[in-house]
N, C-alpha and C positions, 0 to 999 in steps of 0.2 A: 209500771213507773216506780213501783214500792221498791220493786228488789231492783231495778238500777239504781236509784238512792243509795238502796244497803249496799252492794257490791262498790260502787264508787267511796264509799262511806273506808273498807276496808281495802281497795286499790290504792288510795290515797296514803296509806300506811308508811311506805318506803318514802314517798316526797315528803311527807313529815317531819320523819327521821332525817332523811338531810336537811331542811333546811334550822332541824333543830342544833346539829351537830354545826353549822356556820353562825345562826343567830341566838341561840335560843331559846329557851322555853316561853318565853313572856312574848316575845316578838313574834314566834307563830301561832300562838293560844288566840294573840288580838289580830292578826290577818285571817287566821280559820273563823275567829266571831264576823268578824265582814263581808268573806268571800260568801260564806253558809246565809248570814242578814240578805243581801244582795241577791241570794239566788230565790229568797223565798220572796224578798218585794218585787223583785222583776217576775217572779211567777202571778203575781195579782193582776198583771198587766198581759195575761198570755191570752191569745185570742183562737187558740186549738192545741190539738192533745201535743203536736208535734213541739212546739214554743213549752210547755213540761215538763216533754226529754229532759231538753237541756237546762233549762231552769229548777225545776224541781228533781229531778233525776240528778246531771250533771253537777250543777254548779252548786247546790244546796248540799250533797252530798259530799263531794270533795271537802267543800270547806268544812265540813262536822268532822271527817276525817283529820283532816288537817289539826283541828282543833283538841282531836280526843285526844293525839299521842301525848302531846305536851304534858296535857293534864296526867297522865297513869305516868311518864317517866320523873314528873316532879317530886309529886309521891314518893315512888320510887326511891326516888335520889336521895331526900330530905327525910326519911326512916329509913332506921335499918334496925333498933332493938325488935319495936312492934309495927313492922311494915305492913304486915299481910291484915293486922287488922285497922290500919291507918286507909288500906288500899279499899277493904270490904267497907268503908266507912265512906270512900270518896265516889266509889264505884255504884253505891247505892242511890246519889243522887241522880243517875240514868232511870231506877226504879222508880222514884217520886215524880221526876218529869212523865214517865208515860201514865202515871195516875192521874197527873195534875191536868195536861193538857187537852185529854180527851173532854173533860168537863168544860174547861177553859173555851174551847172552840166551839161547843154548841152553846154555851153563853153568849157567845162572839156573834154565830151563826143566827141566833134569836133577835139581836139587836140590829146587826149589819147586814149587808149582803156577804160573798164568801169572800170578794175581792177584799174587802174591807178589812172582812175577818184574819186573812192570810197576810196583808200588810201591816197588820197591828200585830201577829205574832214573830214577822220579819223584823218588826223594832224589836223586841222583847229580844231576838238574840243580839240584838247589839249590845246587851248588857257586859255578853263574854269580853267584851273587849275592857269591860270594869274588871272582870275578875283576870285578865291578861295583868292589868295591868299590878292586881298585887299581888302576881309569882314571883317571889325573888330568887335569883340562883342559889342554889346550895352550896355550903361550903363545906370543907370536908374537914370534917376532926381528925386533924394528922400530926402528928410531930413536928415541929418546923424543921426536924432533917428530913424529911420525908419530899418527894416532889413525884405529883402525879402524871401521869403524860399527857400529851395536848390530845382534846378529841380528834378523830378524823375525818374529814370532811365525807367520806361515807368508807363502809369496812362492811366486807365479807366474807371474814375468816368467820363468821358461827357457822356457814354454811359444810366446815369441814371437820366441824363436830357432829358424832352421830348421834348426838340425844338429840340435836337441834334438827336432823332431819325425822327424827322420829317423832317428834312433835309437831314439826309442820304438817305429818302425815294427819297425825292424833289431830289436831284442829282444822283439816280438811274435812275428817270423815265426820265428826262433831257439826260440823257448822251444816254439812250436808242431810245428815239427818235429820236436824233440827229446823231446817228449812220444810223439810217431809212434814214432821209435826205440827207446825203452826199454818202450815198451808190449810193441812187437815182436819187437824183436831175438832173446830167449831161448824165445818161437814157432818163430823162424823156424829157428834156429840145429838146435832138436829134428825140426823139419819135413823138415828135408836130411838127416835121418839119424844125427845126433848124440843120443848119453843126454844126460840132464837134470844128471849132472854135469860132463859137457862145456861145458853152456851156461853154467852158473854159474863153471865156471872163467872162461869166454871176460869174462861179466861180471865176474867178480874182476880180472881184468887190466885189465878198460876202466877200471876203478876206480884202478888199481895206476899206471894213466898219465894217468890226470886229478891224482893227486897231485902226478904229479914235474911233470906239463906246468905246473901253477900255478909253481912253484918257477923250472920253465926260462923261461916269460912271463915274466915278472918278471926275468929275470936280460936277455932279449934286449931287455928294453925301454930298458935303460937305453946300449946302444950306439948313437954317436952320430949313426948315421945311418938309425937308426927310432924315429919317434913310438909312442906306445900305440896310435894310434886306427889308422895303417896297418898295424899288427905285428894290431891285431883285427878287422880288415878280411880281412888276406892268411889269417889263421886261420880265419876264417868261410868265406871261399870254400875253401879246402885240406875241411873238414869236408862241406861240398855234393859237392864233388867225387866222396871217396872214398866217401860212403852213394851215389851213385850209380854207382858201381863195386860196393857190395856184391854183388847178386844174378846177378854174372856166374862167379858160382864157387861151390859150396858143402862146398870142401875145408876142412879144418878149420883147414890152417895159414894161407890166406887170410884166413878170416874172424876169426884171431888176429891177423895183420896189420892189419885192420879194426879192431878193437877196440882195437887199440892208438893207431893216428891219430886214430880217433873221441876217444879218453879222450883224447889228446896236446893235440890241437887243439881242442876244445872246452872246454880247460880255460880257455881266454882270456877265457869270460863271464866265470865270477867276480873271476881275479885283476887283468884290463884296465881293466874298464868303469868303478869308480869313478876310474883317473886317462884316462879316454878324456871322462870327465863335467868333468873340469877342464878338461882339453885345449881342450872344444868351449864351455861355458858358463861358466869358472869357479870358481875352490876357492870364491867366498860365494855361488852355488847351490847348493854340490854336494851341500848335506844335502835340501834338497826336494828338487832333480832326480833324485837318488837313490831318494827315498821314492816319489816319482811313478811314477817309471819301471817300477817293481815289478808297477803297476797293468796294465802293459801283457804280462809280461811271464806275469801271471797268466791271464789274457785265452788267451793262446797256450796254455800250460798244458790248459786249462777245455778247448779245444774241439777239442788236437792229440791226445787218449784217443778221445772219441767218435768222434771225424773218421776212427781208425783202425779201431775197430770195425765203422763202418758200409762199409770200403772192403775190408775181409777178407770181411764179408758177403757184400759184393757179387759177390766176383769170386773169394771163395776163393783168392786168390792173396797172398802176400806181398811178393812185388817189387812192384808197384803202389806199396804205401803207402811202399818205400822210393827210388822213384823221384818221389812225391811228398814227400819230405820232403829230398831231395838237393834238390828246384826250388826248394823254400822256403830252403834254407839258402842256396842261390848269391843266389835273391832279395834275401836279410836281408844279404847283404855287397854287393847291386849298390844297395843303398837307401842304401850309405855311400859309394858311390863319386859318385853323382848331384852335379855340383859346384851349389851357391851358384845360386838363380833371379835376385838381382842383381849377381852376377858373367855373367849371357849377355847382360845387356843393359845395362851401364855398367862401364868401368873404374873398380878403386879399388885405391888401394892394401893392399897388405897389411899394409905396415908401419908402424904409430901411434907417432908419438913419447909418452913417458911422462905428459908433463906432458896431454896432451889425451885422456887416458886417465883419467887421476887428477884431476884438476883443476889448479886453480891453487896453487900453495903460498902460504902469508900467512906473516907473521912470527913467531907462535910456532907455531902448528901445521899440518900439512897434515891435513885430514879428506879419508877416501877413501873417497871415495861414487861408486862403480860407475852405470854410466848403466844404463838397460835395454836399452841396444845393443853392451854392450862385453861380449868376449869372453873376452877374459883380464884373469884376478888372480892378478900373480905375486909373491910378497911379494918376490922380491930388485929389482922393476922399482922399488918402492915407496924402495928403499934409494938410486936418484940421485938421487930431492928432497930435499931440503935448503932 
């Protein structure tokens, strides 16, 4: 029932993106707080696992989807000097909820029954609909000769950029191994000999450093001599690495170590990848390529639980599945390293002058209409036409 939540959570991704690119951000931040509110009060009221599915699975899931994109393209949109640590800053309040809420619910649980407990945290998200309501659109520092184009009601030209299929690939195999790992980890962790509240410590800390790591991504990104996409690239392989180092030890202060680079460096999905999506397609895809990406990202999710199931089965062993998911992770960062198929076989340059970027400028306004070959949109490039 967890991972249809998560999976719906990232299927939802694309219907997001359109309905952000017709209403915007404010107007689906506060439908995703209601749909999401709504699937968890109508879960209080469920009278077997099936009424779950679709209540807590379904409909709770969707609307959190619905609701996250808004939040990271806001961001997004409203930074551009220091995005990426505006982004590790916004992104970190996912972190603080899963510290907060676990406490929160056996407080809930002590007083109430769970019915009880589950409908008073189904109000608590209706708050999002407070914070919906004070997103304001972004406005763009342009020149008043400057005019941006209308968004479009949905667009799949990122799909015929090859960075953007190569990162969909990269947050398949990411999302998949990493489903390997936390299926496991707190198996494995009891397996080597550790009580059960050993393992939830080790996992309270992988947790304790996927907060700070969103916060320190964000802060390393903005030094001037790393991009996002090499800083979630070197993060991705650092993450392959050390799960494949896990099951050479199963001393307890090791595997505190583990959990701590695990949470460090995997904290790069969330807070990176929306300015890695500017980076490689950018900022006027970055709400579908976003949405899209989700799709893939779900995919990995969906098949890295069973994948681990069936590999414990098999072999009763635990290293296995984390030797499989260290290959997949180095995989998902050597999928970002692969240069350019028309850079092996034509030189070109790198560097586009603005004007054959943007177009032509005319005499009262320059319209800037993105080709479905250009790579960057940078609004301060926009600011030498005249």
């Amino acid at each position: 029932m967890r991972h249809i939540c998560y999976s719906c959570v990232y299927v939802s991704g694309p219907l997001s993106s359109v309905l952000i690119n017709k209403y915007g951000c404010r107007s689906v931040l506060i439908v995703g707080s209601v749909i999401s509110s709504i699937g968890l009060i109508s879960s209080s009221f469920a009278t077997n696992i099936y009424h779950l599915y679709i209540t807590f699975g379904l409909i709770l899931g969707s609307g959190l989807g619905i609701a996250y994109i808004p939040c990271i393209i806001s961001v997004t949109e409203h930074f551009e000097k220091r995005r990426t640590l505006a982004l590790g800053i916004a992104v970190s309040g996912v972190g603080i909820g899963m510290l907060t809420y676990p406490p929160l619910t056996q407080e809930l649980l002590k007083r109430y029954n769970w019915r009880q407990a589950v409908l008073i945290i189904g109000a608590i998200l209706l708050h999002g609909v407070v914070c919906g309501a004070l997103l304001f659109p972004c406005k763009a520092r342009l020149p008043i000769h400057v005019q941006l184009p209308k968004r479009k009601f949905i667009s799949l030209s990122m799909f015929k950029k090859e960075m953007y299929t190569k990162l969909s690939i990269n947050n398949m195999l990411f999302a998949f191994g990493l489903s390997i790992v936390f299926v496991h980890l707190p198996s494995y962790i009891i397996s080597v000999g550790h009580s059960e509240y050993a393992a939830a410590m080790l996992m309270s800390v992988n947790g304790i450093a996927n907060l700070i790591g969103k916060i320190l991504h964000g802060i390393a990104a903005q030094h001037p001599t790393l991009t996002a996409t090499r800083l979630y690239t070197m993060s991705f392989m650092m993450v392959g690495i050390v799960t494949l180092l896990c099951p050479f030890s199963s001393n307890y202060y090791y595997l505190l170590v583990y959990c701590i680079f695990l949470g460090t460096f995997s904290s790069c999905w969330g807070s990176l990848l929306p300015v890695v999506l500017v980076e490689l397609i950018g900022l006027h895809r970055m709400n579908n390529g976003y949405g899209f990406i989700m799709i893939y990202a779900a995919v990995g999710i969906l098949l890295g639980a069973p994948v681990a199931g069936w590999i414990y089965d098999a072999s009763n062993c635990f290293s296995i599945s984390f030797y499989l998911a260290g290959s997949v992770f180095v995989a998902s960062s050597i999928a970002m390293l692969i240069p350019p198929l028309k850079n092996m076989f034509c030189k070109t340059s790198e560097v586009q002058n603005v004007p054959s970027l943007y177009g032509k400028a005319s005499a009262k306004y320059t319209t800037v209409q993105p080709s479905e070959n250009n790579d960057v949109y940078n609004l301060n490039d926009i600011n030498t036409q005249k």
